[in-house]
C-alpha positions as CSV (number, residue, x, y, z in Angstrom):
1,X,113.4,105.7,121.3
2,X,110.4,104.5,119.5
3,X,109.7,105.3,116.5
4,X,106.8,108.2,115.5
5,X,103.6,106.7,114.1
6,X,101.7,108.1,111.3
7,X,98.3,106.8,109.6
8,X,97.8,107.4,106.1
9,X,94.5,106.9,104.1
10,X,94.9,106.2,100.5
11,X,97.9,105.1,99.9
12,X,97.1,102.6,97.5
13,X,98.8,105.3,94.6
14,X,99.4,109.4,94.4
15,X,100.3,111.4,97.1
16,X,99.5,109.3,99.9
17,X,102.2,105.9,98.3
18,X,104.5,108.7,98.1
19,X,103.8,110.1,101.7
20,X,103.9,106.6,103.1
21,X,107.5,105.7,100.9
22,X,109.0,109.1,101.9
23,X,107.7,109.2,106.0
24,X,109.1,105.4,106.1
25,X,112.8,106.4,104.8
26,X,112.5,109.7,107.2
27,X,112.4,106.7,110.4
28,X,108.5,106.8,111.0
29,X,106.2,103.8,111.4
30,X,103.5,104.2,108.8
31,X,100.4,102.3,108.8
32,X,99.2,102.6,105.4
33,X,95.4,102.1,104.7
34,X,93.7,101.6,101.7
35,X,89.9,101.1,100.6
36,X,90.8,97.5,98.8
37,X,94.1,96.0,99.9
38,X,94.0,93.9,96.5
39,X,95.5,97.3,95.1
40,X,98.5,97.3,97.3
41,X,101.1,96.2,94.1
42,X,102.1,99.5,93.4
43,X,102.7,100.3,97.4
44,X,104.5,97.1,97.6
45,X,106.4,97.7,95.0
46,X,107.5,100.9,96.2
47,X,108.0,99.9,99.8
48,X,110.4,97.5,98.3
49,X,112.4,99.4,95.8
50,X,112.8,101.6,99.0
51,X,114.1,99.1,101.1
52,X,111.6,100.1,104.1
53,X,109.2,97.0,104.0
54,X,110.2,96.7,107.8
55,X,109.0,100.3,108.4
56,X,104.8,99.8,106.8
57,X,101.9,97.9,107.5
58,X,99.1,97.9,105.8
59,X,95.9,98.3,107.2
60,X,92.3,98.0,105.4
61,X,90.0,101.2,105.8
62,X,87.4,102.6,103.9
63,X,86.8,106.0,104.8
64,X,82.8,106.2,103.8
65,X,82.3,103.5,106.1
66,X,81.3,103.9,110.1
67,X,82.4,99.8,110.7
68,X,85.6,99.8,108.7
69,X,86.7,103.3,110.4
70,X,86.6,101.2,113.7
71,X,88.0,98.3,112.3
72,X,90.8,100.5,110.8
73,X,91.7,102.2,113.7
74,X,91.6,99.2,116.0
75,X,94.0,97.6,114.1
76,X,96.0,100.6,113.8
77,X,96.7,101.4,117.5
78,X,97.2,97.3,118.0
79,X,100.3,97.9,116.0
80,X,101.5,101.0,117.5
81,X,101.2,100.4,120.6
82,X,98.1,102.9,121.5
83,X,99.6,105.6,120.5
84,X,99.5,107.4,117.5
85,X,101.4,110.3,116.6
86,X,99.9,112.1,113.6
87,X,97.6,110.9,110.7
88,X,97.4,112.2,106.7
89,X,93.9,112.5,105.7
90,X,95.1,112.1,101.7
91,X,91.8,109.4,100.7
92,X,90.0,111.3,97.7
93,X,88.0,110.9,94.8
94,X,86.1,113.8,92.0
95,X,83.5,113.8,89.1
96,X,84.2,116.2,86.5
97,X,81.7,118.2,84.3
98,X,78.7,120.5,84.4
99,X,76.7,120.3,87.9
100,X,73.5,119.3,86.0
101,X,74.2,116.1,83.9
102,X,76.4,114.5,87.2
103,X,74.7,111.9,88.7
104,X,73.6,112.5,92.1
105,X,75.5,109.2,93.6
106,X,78.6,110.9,92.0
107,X,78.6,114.0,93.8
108,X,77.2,112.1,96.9
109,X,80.2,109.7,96.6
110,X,82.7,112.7,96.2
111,X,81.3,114.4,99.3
112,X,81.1,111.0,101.4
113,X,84.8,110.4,100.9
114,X,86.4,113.8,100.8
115,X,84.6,115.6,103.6
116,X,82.2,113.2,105.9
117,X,85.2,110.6,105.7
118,X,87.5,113.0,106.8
119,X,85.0,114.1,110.0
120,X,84.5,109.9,110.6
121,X,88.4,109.0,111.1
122,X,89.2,112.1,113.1
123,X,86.7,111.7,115.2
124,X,87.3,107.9,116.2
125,X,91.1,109.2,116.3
126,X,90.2,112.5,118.8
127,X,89.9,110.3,122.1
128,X,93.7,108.6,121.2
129,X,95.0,112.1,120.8
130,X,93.0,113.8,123.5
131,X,94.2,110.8,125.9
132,X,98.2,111.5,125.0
133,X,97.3,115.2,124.7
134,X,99.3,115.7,121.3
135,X,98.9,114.5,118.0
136,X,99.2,116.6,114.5
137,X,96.4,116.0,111.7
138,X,97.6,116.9,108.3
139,X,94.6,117.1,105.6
140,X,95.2,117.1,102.2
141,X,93.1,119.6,100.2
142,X,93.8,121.3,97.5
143,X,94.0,125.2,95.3
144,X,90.9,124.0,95.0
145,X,90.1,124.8,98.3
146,X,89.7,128.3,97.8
147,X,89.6,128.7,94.0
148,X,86.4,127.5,92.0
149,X,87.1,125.6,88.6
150,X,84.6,124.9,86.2
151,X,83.6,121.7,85.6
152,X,85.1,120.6,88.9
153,X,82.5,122.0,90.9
154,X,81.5,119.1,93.4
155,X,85.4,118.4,94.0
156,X,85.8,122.3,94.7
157,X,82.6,122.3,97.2
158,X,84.3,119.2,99.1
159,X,87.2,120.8,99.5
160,X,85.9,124.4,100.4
161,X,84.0,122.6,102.7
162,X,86.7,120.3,104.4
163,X,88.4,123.7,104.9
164,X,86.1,125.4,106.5
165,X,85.4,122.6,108.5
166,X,89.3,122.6,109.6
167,X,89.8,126.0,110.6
168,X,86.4,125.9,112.9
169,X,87.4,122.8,114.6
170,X,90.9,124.1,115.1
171,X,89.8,126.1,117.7
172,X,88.4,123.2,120.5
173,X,91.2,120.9,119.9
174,X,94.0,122.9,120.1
175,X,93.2,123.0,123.8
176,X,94.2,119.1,123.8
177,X,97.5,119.8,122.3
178,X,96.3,118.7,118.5
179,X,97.8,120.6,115.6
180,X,95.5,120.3,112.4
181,X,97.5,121.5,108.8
182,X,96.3,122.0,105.5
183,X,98.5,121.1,102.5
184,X,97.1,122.4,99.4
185,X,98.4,120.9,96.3
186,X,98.5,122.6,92.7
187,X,98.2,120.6,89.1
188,X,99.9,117.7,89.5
189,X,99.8,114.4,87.2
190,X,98.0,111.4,89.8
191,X,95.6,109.3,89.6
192,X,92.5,110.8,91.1
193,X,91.8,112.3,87.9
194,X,93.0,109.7,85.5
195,X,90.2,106.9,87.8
196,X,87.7,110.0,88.3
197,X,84.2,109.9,86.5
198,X,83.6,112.4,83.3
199,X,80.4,113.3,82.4
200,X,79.5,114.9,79.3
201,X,76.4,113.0,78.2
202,X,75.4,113.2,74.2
203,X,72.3,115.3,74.7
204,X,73.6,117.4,77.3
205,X,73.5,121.1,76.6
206,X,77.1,121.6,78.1
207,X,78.3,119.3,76.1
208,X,80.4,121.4,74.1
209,X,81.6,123.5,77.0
210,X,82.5,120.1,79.2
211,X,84.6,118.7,76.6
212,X,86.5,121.6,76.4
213,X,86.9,122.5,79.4
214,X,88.8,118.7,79.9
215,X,90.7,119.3,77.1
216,X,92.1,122.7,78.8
217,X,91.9,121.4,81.8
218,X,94.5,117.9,80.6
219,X,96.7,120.3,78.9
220,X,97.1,123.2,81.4
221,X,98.2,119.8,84.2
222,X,100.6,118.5,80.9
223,X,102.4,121.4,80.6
224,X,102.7,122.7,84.1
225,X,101.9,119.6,86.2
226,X,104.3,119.2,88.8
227,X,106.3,115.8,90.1
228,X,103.8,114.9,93.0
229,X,106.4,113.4,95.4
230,X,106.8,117.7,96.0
231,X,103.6,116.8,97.6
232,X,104.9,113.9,99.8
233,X,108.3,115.8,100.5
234,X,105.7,118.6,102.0
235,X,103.5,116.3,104.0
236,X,106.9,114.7,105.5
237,X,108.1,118.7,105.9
238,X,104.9,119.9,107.8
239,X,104.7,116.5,109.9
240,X,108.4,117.2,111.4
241,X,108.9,120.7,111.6
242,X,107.8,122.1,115.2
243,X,105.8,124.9,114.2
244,X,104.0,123.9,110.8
245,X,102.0,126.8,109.2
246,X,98.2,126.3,109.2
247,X,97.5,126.8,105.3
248,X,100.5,124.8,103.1
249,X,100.3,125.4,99.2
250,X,102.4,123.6,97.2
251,X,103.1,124.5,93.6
252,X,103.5,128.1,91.9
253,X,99.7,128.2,90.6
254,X,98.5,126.9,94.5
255,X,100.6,129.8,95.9
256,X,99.5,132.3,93.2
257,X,96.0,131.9,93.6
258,X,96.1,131.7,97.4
259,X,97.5,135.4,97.1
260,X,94.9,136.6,94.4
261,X,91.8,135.3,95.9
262,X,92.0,137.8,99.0
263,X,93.1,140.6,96.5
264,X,91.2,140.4,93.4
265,X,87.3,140.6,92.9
266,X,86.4,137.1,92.1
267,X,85.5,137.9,88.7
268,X,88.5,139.0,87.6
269,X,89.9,135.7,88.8
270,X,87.0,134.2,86.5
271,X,87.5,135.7,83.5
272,X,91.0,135.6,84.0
273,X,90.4,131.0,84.7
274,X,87.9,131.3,81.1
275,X,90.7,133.1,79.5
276,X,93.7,130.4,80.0
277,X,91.2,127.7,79.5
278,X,89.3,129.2,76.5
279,X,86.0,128.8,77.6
280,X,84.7,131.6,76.4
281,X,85.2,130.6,72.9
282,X,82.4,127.4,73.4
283,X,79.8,129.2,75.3
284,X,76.4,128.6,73.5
C-alpha cells in the first residue's frame, strides 16, 4: 500500500518540524513547506537524527502569496502522485503589545499569514480533495482562539477569526467527504514568540503596562510551558484516528479555559487573566 500523504506549512521550526519528524516515523509521506528553504537546517537536522530522510521533501511555499500557493501545491501533488491525503495548516506569525503603538503592516502581516493564508492553500487544495472525495484539514489555532490576552490582541483576532471561519465552512465540505480539525495549543516554549515583533515604543502611553504584561506573559510560558512535540504527538493523533473531535486543546490551561469561557461572564475571566499577570498593579 502506498503510503498516506500529508502537507505541512511551516515546518521550518516549532510545531510543524515536530509534526513533520513525528508523521514521517508514524509511515506517512510528508511534504514539508516552508516560507525560505535557506532555514531548513534545523528540519534537516531532525529528519536525520530520525532516520526518516527517505520519508520528506521539502517544498517552498509562502502562504501570503497567491503564485507561490500554486507553485507549492503543484509541486506537492507532482510528488504524491495527485493525491493528497490531509494537510496541517501550522504557518504562523504575531506582534505583541498595545493595539495602538503596532504598526499597521504588523497586524496586516499577522492577519495575511494566519487567516487569509490559511483560506489561500485550502482553497487551491479543495478541487484535489473534492476530486478523491476525502481528505482531512487539521488547522492549528490556538487557546487563543477563544480566550482574549492582552497585549496579544491582533494574534487573538487571527485566531478567533480562522475559527470562525472553520466551523462555517465545515458545513459545505463535509458533503465532499473532507474533515476539517482544530488543534488548539496552550503555552508552550517555540519560536513564534521568540522571532515575533514587540512593540512598546518610548513615548507610548502603555508603555508601562506592555512591558509588564511581557514580563508575565515570559514567565507564566517558563513555568508552565509545555514540551511542544505534545503538540505534534496530537496533530499525528487527530490525523489517524477515524473519528477526530472537531475542537482539540492541548495543555491543562487550553482545556481549562475552553470550559470557562462558555461558563463564566467574560469578565470574571478578565479580572481573573489581570490577576495572574498582575496587570492591574501598572495601570495608569
Amino acid at each position: 500500500m502506498s503510503k498516506r500523504t500529508v502537507l505541512i506549512t511551516g515546518t521550518s521550526a516549532g510545531f510543524g518540524m515536530l509534526a513533520a519528524v513525528e508523521l514521517a516515523k508514524r509511515g506517512w509521506h510528508v511534504i514539508a513547506t516552508m516560507r525560505n528553504l535557506e532555514r531548513r537546517g534545523r528540519l534537516d537536522a531532525a529528519i536525520a537524527e530520525a532516520g526518516v530522510a527517505s520519508s520528506v521533501d521539502l517544498v517552498q511555499l509562502d502562504v501570503t502569496d497567491p503564485a507561490s500557493i500554486a507553485r507549492g501545491v503543484a509541486d506537492t501533488l507532482a510528488l504524491t502522485g495527485g493525491k493528497l491525503d490531509a494537510v496541517v495548516n501550522n504557518a504562523g506569525v504575531a506582534a505583541g503589545g498595545a493595539f495602538e503603538d503596532i504598526p499597521d503592516a504588523d497586524l496586516r502581516r499577522v492577519i495575511e499569514t494566519n487567516f487569509f493564508g490559511v483560506l489561500g492553500l485550502t482553497r487551491a487544495l479543495l478541487p484535489t480533495f473534492r476530486k478523491q472525495r476525502a481528505g482531512r484539514i487539521v488547522f492549528i489555532s490556538s487557546e487563543a482562539g477563544f480566550n482574549g490576552q492582552p497585549a496579544n490582541s491582533i494574534y487573538v483576532a487571527s485566531k478567533w477569526a480562522l475559527e470562525g471561519w472553520v466551523e462555517s465552512v465545515a458545513y459545505e465540505l463535509e458533503q465532499f467527504g473532507i474533515e476539517l480539525v482544530l488543534v488548539e495549543p496552550g503555552p508552550y516554549v517555540t519560536d513564534i514568540w521568540q522571532s515575533s515583533s514587540r512593540v512598546a515604543p518610548a513615548d507610548s502611553p502603555y508603555r508601562r503596562w506592555t512591558e509588564n504584561a511581557f514580563r508575565a506573559g515570559d514567565a507564566h510560558v517558563a513555568a508552565d510551558g509545555g514540551d511542544p512535540q505534545d503538540v505534534a504527538v496530537k496533530i499525528a493523533k487527530v490525523l489517524e484516528v477515524k473519528h477526530p473531535r472537531f475542537r482539540n486543546p492541548v495543555h491543562r490551561t487550553a482545556h481549562y479555559m475552553h470550559i470557562v469561557r462558555g461558563k463564566l461572564p467574560s469578565r470574571w475571566i478578565k479580572r481573573g487573566v489581570e490577576a495572574y499577570l498582575g496587570l492591574r498593579k501598572v495601570r495608569l
